[in-house]
C-alpha positions as CSV (number, residue, x, y, z in Angstrom):
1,X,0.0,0.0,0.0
2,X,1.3,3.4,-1.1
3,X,1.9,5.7,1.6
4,X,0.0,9.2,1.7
5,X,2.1,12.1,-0.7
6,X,4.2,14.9,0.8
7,X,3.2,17.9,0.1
8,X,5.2,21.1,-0.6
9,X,4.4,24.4,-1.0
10,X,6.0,25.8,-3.6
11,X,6.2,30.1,-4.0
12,X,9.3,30.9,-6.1
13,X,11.0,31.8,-2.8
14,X,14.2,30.6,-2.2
15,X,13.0,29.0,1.1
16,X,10.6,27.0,-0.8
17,X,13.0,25.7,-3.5
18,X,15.1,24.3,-0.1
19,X,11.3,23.3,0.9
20,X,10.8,21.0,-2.2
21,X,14.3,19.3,-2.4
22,X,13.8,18.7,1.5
23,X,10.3,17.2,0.7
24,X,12.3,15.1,-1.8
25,X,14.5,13.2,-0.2
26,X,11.9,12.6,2.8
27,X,9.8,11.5,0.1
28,X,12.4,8.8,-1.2
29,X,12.6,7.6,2.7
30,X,8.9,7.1,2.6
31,X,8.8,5.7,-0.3
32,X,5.9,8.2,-1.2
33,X,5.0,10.8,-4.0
34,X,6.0,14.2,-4.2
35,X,2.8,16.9,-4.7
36,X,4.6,20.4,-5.3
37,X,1.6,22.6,-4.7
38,X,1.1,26.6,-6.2
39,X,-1.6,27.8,-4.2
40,X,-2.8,31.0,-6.7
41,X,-5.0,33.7,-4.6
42,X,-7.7,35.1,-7.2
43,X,-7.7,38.8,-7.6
44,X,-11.0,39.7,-8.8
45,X,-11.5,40.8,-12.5
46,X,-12.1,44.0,-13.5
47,X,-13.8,44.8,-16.6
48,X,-11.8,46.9,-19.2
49,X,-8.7,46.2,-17.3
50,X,-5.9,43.8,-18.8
51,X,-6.6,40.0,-17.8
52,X,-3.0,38.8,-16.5
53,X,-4.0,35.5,-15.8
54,X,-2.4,33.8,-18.8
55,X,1.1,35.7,-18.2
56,X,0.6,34.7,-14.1
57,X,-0.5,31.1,-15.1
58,X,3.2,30.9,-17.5
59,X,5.3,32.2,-14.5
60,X,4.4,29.8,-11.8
61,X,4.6,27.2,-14.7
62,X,8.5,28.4,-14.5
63,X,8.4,28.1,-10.8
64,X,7.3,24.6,-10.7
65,X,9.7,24.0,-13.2
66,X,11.9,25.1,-11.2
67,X,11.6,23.6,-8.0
68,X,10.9,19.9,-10.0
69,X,14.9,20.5,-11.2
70,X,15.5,21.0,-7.9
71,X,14.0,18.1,-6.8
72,X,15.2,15.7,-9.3
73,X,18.9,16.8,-8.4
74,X,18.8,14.9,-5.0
75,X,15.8,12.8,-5.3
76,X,15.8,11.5,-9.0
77,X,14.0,8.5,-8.2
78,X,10.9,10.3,-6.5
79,X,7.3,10.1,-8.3
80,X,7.1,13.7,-8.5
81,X,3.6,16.0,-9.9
82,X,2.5,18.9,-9.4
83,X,-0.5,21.1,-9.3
84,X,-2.0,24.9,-8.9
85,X,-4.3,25.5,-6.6
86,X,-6.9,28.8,-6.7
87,X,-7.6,29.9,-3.4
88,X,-6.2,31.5,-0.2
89,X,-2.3,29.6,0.3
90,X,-3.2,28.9,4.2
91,X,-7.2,27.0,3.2
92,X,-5.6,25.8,-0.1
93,X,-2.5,23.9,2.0
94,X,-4.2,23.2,4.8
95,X,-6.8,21.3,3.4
96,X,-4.4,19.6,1.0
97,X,-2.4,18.3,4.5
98,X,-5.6,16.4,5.4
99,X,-4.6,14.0,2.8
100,X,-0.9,13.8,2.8
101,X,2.0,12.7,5.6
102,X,3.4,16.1,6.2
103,X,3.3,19.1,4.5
104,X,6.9,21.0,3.6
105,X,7.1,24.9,3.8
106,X,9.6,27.2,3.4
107,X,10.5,29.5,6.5
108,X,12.9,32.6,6.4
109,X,12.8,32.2,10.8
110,X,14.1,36.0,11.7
111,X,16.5,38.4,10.8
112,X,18.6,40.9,13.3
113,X,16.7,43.8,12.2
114,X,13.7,43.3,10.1
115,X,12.1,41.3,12.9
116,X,9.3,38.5,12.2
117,X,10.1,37.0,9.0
118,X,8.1,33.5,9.5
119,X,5.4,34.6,7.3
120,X,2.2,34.5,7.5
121,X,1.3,31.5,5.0
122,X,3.8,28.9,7.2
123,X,2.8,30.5,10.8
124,X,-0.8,30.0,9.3
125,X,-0.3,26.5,8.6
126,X,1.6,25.0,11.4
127,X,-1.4,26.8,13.5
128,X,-4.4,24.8,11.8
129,X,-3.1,22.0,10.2
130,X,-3.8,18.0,11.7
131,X,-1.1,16.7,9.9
132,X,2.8,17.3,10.8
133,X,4.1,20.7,9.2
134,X,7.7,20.9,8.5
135,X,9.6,24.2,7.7
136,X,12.9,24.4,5.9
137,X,15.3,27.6,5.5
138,X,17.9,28.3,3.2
139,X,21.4,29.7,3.6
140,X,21.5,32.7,3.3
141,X,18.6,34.3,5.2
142,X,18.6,37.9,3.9
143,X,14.6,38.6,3.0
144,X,13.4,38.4,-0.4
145,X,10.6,41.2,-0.7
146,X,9.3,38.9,-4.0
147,X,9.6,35.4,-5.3
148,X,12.8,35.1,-8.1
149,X,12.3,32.2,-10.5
150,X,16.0,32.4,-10.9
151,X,16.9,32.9,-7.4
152,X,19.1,29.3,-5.7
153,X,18.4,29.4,-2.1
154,X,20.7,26.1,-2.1
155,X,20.8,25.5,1.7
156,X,24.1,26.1,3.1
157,X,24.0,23.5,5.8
158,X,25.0,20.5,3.2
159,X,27.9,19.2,5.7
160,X,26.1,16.0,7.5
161,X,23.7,16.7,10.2
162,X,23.1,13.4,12.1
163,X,20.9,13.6,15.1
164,X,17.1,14.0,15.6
165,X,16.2,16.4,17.9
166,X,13.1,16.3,20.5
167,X,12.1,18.7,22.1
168,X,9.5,16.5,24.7
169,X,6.9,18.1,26.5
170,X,5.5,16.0,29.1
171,X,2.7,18.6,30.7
172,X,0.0,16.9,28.2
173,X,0.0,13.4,26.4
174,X,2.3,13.9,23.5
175,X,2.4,10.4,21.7
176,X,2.2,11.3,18.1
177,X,5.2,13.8,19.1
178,X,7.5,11.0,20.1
179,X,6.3,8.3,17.6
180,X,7.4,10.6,14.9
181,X,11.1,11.6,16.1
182,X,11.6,7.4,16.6
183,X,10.6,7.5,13.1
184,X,12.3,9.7,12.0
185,X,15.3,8.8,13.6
186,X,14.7,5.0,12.4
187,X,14.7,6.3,8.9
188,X,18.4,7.8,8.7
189,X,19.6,5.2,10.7
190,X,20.3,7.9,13.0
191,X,20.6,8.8,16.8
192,X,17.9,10.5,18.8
193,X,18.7,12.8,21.0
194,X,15.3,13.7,23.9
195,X,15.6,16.6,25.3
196,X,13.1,17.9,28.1
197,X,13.3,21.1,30.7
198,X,11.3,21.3,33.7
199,X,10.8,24.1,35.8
200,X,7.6,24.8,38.5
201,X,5.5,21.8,38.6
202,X,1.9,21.7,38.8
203,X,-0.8,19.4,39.1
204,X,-1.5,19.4,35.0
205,X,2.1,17.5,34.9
206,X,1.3,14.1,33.8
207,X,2.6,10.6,34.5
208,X,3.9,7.9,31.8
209,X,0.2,6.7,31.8
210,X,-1.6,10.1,31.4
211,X,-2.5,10.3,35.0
212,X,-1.9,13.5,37.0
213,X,0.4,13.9,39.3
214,X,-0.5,15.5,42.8
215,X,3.9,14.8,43.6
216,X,5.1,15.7,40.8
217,X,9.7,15.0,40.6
218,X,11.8,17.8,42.1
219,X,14.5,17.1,41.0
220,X,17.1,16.5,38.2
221,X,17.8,12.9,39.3
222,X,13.3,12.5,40.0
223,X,12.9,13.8,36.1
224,X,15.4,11.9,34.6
225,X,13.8,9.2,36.0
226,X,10.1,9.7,34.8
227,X,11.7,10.8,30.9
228,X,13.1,7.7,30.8
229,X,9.8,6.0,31.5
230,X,8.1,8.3,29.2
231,X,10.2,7.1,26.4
232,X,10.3,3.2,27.3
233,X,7.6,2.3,25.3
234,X,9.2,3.8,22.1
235,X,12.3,2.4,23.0
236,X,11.2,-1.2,23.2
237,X,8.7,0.0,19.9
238,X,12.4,1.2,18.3
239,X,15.1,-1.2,19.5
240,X,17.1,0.1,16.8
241,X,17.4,4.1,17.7
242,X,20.2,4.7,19.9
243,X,18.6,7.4,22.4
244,X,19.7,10.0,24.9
245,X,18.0,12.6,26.6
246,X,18.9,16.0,28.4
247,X,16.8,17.3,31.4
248,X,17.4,20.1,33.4
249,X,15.8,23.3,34.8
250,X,15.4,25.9,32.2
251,X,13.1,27.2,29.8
252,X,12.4,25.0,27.3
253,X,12.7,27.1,24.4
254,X,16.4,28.4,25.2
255,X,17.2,24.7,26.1
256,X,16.2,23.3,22.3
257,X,18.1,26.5,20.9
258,X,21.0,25.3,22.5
259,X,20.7,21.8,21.5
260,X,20.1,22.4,18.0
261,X,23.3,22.6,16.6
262,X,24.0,19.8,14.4
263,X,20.6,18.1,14.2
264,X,19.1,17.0,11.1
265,X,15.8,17.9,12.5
266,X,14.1,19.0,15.3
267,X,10.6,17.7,16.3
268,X,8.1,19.8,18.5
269,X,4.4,19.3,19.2
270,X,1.4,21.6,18.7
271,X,-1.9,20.6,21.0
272,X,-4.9,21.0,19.2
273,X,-7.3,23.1,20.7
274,X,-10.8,22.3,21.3
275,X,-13.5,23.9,18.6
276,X,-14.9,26.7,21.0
277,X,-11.1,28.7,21.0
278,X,-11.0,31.4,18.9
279,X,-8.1,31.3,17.1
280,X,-5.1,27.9,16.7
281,X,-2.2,28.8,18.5
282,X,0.9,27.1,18.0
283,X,1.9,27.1,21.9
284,X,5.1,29.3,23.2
285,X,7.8,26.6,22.5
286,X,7.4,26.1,19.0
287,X,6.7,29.8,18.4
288,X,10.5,30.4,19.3
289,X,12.2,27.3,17.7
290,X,10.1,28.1,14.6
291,X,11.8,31.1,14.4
292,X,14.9,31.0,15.4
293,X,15.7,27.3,14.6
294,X,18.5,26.9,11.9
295,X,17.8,23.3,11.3
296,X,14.4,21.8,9.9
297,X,11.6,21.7,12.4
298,X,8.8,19.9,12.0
299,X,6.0,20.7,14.2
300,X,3.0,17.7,15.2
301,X,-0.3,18.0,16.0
302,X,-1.7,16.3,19.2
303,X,-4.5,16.2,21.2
């Protein structure tokens, strides 16, 4: 049975360009198809006025182009389409995640001085989509006030990168979180590396089986302890990951940051809120790796 496609956003950017050769080669690990997606916001016509749909139609024909040869470069062997989409980018790629594995998105993270950068198309996406988002930046990170069909964006970081990165939040149930860094470990024949801060506890902290804790651990030594049993299920589940895990007192955020250095890819979670809040939120945590992240992060929804 064929696994689900990856899909990836492609906008002429050179962060998307990275995006699609990313989606590649996770594709070829998969062993599933490659969707490059063009999501095309309609501007409404104006009679009398000069229709430039044909001449807009030609130039993200080059884009796709584009990013295909960029594709087949690194993942030759991928089944590979692609498609335009008419709509809003954040509706058009969010509903094209509900059929895929992950969804691939270019991010340009910050810059010194011209602040948030994320954009508003990947923040949007890793807020409302149920299936894993991953975000990709190229080397270098200068902004690019309008997509360049002939722009590179070849990522800079093409030394190996080795380790999968967790960030493990253990305040909620997190199991899609962890199943997906074991995979994705599993897949590169890699090492995972857990990493988990704690600071005040409070009754919401949970237990290996879900169940709040009124004593919740104190210390280092206590923690250490219940993250290992956390993780022993996907340990016995993954016999094959070599693991270690980080804990310590700290904000979590500035603890990942730290971490990230030399990780392939970093893995965070996004909980799911219930129908009646007004707005998806992506949860304080992954609003800052996001950003400031030099690696890939991919971020995955849980209940």
């Amino acid at each position: 049975m064929q696994r689900r496609p990856i899909i990836a956003g492609v906008d002429g950017t050179p962060e998307s360009l990275a995006a699609a050769e990313w989606a590649g080669r996770e594709a070829v690990r998969l062993g599933a198809p490659l969707h490059l997606l063009y999501a095309r916001s309609l501007v409404p016509y104006m009679p009398g006025a000069d229709h430039p749909e044909a001449a807009e139609r030609q130039l993200i024909r080059r884009l796709l182009r584009k990013a295909e040869r960029r594709v087949q470069q690194t993942a030759s062997e991928v089944e590979l389409n692609d498609r335009i989409v008419d709509g809003p980018p954040v509706s058009a790629l969010v509903d094209a995640a509900e059929q895929a594995e992950l969804v691939v998105l270019g991010s340009r993270g910050l810059s010194g001085f011209t602040g948030f950068l994320l954009g508003s198309v990947a923040l949007g996406v890793v807020a409302h989509a149920t299936r894993p988002v991953v975000l990709v930046r190229a080397q270098p990170t200068e902004p690019q006030d309008s997509p360049d069909p002939e722009a590179d964006g070849s990522p800079h970081d093409r030394q190996p990168t080795s380790d999968v990165l967790l960030g493990l939040d253990i305040s909620a149930p997190c199991d899609p979180v962890i199943d997906f860094a074991f995979e994705a470990a599993r897949l590169r024949s890699t090492r995972l590396r857990v990493v988990h801060a704690w600071g005040d506890t409070s009754v919401r902290t949970l237990d290996p089986t879900g169940t709040s804790l009124i004593q919740a651990p104190e210390t280092e030594e206590q923690w250490t302890q219940f993250v290992a049993a956390v993780l022993r299920p996907w340990r016995e589940k993954f016999p094959e990951v070599p693991v270690t895990q980080s804990v310590a007192k700290g904000k979590p955020a500035a603890r990942l940051l730290q971490a990230v250095n030399g990780a392939a890819l970093l893995v965070v979670g996004r909980r799911i809120r219930e129908r009646h809040y007004p707005a998806a939120q992506t949860g304080s945590v992954t609003h800052a790796v996001i950003h400031h992240a030099r690696c890939p992060v991919v971020v995955v929804p849980h209940t």
